[in-house]
RODO-2510 file (C-alpha; in nm, 4 decimals, decimal comma):
residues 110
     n   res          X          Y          Z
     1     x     0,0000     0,0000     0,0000
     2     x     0,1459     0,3607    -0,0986
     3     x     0,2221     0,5484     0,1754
     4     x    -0,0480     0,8554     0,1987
     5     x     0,0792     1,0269     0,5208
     6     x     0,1149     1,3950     0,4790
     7     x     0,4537     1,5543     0,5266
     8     x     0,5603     1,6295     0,8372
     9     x     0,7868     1,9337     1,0484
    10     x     1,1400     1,8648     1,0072
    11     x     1,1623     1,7853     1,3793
    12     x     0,9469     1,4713     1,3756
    13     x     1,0247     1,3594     0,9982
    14     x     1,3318     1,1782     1,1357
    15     x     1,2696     0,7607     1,2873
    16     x     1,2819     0,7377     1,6701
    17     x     1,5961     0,5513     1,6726
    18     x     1,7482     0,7906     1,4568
    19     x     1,6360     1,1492     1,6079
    20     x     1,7589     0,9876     1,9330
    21     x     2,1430     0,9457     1,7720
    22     x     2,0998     1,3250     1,5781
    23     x     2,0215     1,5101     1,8931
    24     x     2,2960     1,3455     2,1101
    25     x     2,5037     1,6542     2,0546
    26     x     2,2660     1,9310     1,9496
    27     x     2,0129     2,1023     2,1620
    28     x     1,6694     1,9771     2,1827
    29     x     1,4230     2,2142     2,0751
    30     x     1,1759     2,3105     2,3099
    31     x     0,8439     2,2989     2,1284
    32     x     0,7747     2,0648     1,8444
    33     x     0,4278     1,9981     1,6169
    34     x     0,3468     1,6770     1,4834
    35     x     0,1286     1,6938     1,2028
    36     x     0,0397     1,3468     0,9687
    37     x    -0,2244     1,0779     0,9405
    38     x    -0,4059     0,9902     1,2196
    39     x    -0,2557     0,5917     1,2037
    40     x     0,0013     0,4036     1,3887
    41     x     0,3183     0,6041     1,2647
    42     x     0,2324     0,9566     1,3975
    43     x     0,1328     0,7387     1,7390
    44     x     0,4912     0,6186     1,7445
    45     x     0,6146     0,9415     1,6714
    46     x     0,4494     1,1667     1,9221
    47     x     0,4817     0,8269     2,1784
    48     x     0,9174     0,8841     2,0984
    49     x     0,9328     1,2374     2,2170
    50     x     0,7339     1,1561     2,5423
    51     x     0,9683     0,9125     2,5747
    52     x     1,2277     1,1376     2,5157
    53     x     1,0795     1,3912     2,8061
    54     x     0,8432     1,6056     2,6035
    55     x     0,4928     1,6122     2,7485
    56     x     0,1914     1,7268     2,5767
    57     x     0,1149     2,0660     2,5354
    58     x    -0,2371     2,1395     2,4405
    59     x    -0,5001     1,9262     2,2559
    60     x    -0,4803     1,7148     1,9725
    61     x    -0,6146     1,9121     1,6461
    62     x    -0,8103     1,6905     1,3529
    63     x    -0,9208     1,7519     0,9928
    64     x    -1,0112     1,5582     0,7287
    65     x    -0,8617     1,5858     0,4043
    66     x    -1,1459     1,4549     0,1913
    67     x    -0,9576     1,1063     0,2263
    68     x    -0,7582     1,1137     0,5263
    69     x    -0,7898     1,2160     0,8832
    70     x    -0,5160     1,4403     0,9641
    71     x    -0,4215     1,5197     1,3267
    72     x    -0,1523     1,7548     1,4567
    73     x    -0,0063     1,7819     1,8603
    74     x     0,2244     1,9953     2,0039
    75     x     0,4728     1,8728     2,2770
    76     x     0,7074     2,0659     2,4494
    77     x     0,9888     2,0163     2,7285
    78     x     0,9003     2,0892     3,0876
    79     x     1,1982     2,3237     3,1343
    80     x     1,0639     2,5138     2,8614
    81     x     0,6885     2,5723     3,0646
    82     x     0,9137     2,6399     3,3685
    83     x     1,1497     2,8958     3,2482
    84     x     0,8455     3,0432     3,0359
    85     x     0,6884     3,0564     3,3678
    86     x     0,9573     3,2251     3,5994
    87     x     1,0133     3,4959     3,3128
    88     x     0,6997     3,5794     3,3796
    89     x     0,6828     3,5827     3,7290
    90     x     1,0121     3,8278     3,7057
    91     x     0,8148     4,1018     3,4922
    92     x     0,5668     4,0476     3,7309
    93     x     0,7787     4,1216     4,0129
    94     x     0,9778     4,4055     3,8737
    95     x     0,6194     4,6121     3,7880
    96     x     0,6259     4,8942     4,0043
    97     x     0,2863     5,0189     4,0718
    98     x     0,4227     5,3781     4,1329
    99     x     0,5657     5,4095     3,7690
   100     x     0,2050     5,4028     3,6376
   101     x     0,0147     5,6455     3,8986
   102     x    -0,1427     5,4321     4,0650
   103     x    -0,0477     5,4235     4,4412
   104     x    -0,3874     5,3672     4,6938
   105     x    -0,5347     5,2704     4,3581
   106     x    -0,6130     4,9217     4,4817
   107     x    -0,5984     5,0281     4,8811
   108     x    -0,8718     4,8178     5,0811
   109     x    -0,8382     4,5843     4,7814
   110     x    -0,7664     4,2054     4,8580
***
């Protein structure tokens, strides 16, 4: 049977056993998208990043091609979510509510 998946991001185009040996030395990115049929391949390939560490980020997306169902899910690394998450916290904690007028603004305010 040909093989009707629809191409896929250069990140998860490569076999499991392979990416594996390709990103020994090079950084692993920190969000990837999987896009391809919905069938047993783009299982394996979203199942070889979790194994990898990546979790899921977000729901699957579907569509339907007119012949195929096509899916697509993001995964990314947990250290990405945390430093995403502590750069925010910073800005948070560098506002200063003088700067923008508005001391007693939220006085009596939980």
């Amino acid at each position: 049977m040909p093989d009707t998946s629809i191409p896929t991001t250069a990140t998860s185009t490569v076999p499991a056993a392979a990416s594996s040996a390709a990103t020994a030395g090079e950084e692993r990115l920190a969000y990837r998208l999987f896009t391809g049929a919905d069938d047993r391949a783009f299982c394996e390939r979203v199942s070889a990043a979790l194994a990898e560490g990546y979790v899921l980020h977000g729901s699957p997306a579907a569509s339907f091609n007119g012949s195929t169902v096509i899916v697509a899910q993001a995964l990314v690394l947990p250290a990405a979510i945390a430093s995403a998450d502590a750069a925010v916290a910073n800005a948070v904690d560098e506002l200063d509510a003088d700067e923008f007028g508005a001391d007693g603004v939220f006085a009596g305010h939980a």
